[in-house]
C-alpha positions, 0 to 999 in steps of 0.5 A, a space after each residue: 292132838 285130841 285122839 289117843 292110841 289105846 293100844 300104844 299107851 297100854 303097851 308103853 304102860 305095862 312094858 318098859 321100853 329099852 330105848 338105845 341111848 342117844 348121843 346128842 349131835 354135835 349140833 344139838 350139843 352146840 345149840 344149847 351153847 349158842 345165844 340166842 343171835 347164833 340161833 336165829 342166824 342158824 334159823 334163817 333159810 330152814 323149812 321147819 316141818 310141823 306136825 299138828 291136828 288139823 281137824 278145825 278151820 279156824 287153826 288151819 286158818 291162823 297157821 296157814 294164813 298169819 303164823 306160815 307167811 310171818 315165819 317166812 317175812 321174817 325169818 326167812 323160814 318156810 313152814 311146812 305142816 304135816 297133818 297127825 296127832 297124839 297116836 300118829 306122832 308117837 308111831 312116828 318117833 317109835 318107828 324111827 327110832 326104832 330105825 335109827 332114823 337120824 333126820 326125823 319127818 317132823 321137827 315140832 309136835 303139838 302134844 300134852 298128856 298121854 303124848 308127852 307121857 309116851 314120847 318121854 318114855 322113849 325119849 323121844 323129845 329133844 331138849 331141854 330148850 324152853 328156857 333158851 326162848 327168849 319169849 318164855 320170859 313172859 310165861 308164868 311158869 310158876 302156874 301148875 296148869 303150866 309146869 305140869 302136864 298131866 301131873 307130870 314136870 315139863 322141865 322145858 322140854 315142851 313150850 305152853 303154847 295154849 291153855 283151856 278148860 273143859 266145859 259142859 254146854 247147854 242151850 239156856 233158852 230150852 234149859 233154865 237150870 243144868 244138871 251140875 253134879 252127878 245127881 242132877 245129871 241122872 234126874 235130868 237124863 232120866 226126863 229127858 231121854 235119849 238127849 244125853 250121850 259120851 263121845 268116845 274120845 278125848 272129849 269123852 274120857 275128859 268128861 269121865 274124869 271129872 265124873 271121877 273126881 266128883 266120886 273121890 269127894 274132892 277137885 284134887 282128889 286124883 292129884 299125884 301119880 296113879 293109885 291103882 286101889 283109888 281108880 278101882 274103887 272110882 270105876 265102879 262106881 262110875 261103871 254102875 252109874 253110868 250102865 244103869 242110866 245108858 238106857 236114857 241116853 241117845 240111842 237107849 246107850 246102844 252106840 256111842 259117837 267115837 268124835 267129838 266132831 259128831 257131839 257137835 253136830 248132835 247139838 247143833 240139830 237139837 239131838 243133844 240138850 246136853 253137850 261139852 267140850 274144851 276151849 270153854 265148850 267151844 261155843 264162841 266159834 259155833 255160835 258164830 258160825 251159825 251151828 249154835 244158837 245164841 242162847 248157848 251156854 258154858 259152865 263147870 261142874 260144882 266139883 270142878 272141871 279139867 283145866 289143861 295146857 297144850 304144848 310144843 316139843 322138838 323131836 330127838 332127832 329134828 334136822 332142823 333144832 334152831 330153826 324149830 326153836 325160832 318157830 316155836 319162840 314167834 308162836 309164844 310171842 305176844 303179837 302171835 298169842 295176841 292174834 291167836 286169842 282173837 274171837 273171830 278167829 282160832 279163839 285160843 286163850 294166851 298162854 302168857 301172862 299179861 302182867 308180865 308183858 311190857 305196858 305196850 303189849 300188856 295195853 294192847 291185850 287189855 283192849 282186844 275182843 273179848 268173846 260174845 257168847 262163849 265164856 272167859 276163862 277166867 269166869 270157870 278159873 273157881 272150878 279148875 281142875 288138874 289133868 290126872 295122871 295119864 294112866 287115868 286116861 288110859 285105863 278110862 279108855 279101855 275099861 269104857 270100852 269093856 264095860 260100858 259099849 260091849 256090855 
């Protein structure tokens, strides 16, 4: 899910796509009448097919490992993962759709952002089903890093499953005070070249929003739908920051990495002084793992940074709904948000909230692991941001490419 697809969302951004109009199943139509006993007692004996990023260990580990051998001792459901993300998944649904596929090959996506964007536009998500969940209850759905993807509604058409925030990470024993706005990161590239690069990927464009917001002059200033004269005016002034100084970064700005995966091996070998990434950086996981130094360090940009919900979303044409809502249900529960937030493990951040747990389980998050070396969420929850408008992603990706890596 950390990947997009330009060419995908440019065409569901400048064509509006006349998707056929579905009549629900009967069986859809039933399950949204069923309770919630009816639904599990349906659930029971299904293979649920998954499709998911499968691009860390760590995630591999706690769905193969915890989430598939749980579902099937107690459900009796067998979980099956399908390896794809953001452009994959929408290819998938198009193409089906397109085919008039009744049964579609994935029953649960995990998406956000310009997936949920697109696979709205063609009315490719089934629901709505989040508020049939019973473990929903315990989702503070007031929380806007929640209730809207990418400033758009989820009007429980795709459960939260996990919430982070981007960070930028630097190694504290070599770095004593890391740039923290666009100024301090010029001075700072410009004396130390060649340490400093933008991947060209999610993580990357990530990163060009919050530089973007910084320009506007305000953490909100690219809150509300898309303003074709505001990202004009931005652009270029991020486009001159950023040709002006590329000569400084690795490689004299020549080549960019295309995943984030390779930002992570640069930093680790010392390439990079200067690197960033979701899930506050990442640096719990590295430093355990031995790739990061102790002495590593996340923090936000004075201006903010991106603060993001993942989700999951049932396929319009999913065989197997109720069983998918099971699964998706055992994933937002506490015993299974519990075990995804330990450190040593997926290291995910729950996206419950603990005061509205029952004292058991709320006793029980209170006391688990905390991180050693990475930082809390809510250490940078003062400079959270909102995910802008997908065309800003959009257009971010395209004109890099334009006027950043061909010029």
């Amino acid at each position: 899910m950390h990947n997009i697809n330009v060419s995908i969302l440019l065409v569901l951004l400048l064509f509006t796509i006349v998707a056929c109009e579905n009549d629900p199943t009967q069986d859809s139509l039933n399950i949204q009448e069923m309770s919630w006993e009816d639904i599990s007692d349906q659930a029971k004996g299904s293979t649920v097919n998954f499709m998911m990023w499968q691009g860390d260990a760590d995630i591999n580990d706690y769905i193969n490992n915890y989430v598939a051998p749980t579902l099937k001792e107690k459900y009796n459901i067998r979980l099956n993962i399908i390896g794809g993300q953001g452009p994959e998944i929408v290819q998938l649904v198009m193409g089906e759709k397109q085919a008039g596929v009744k049964k579609g090959q994935a029953d649960i996506v995990w998406i956000n952002g310009e997936t949920f964007f697109q696979l709205r536009k063609i009315e490719g998500l089934w629901g709505p089903f989040v508020q049939k969940l019973p473990n929903a209850q315990y989702i503070d759905f007031d929380n806007s890093f929640i209730n809207t993807d990418f400033q758009q509604p989820v009007n429980n058409m795709e459960a939260p499953w996990g919430i982070n925030q981007f960070a930028i990470i630097y190694d504290s024993a070599q770095i004593s005070n890391p740039p923290r706005n666009l100024q301090e990161l010029e001075n700072f590239i410009k004396a130390n070249p060649g340490f400093f690069t933008i991947s060209n990927d999610f993580s990357g464009m990530t990163l060009l929003k919050s530089f973007l917001a910084e320009l506007s002059g305000s953490p909100t200033g690219l809150d509300g739908p898309f303003d074709e004269e505001k990202y004009q005016k931005l652009s270029t002034r991020l486009w001159d920051y950023i040709n002006r100084n590329k000569r400084y970064f690795w490689k004299e700005g020549t080549t960019f990495p295309k995943e984030h995966s390779k930002m992570n091996q640069m930093f680790a070998s010392g390439e990079l002084k200067i690197s960033f990434g979701f899930s506050e950086g990442g640096v719990e996981s590295k430093v355990r793992q031995g790739l990061y130094p102790k002495s590593t360090r996340a923090y936000a940009w004075d201006n903010g940074t991106i603060r993001n919900a993942n989700y999951l979303g049932i396929t319009y044409n999913s065989s197997n709904k109720a069983a998918a809502m099971e699964v998706i249900n055992f994933l937002i529960s506490p015993e299974a948000q519990l075990k995804k937030s330990d450190p040593t493990g997926m290291d995910s951040n729950p996206v419950l909230s603990i005061d509205k747990l029952d004292p058991e389980w709320k006793s029980k998050f209170e006391a688990s692991p905390k991180r050693i070396y990475g930082a809390q969420l809510s250490d940078l929850a003062n400079k959270a941001i909102q995910e802008p408008a997908p065309e800003y992603m959009i257009r971010l990706y395209e004109d890099f490419r334009k006027k950043v890596i061909e010029k």
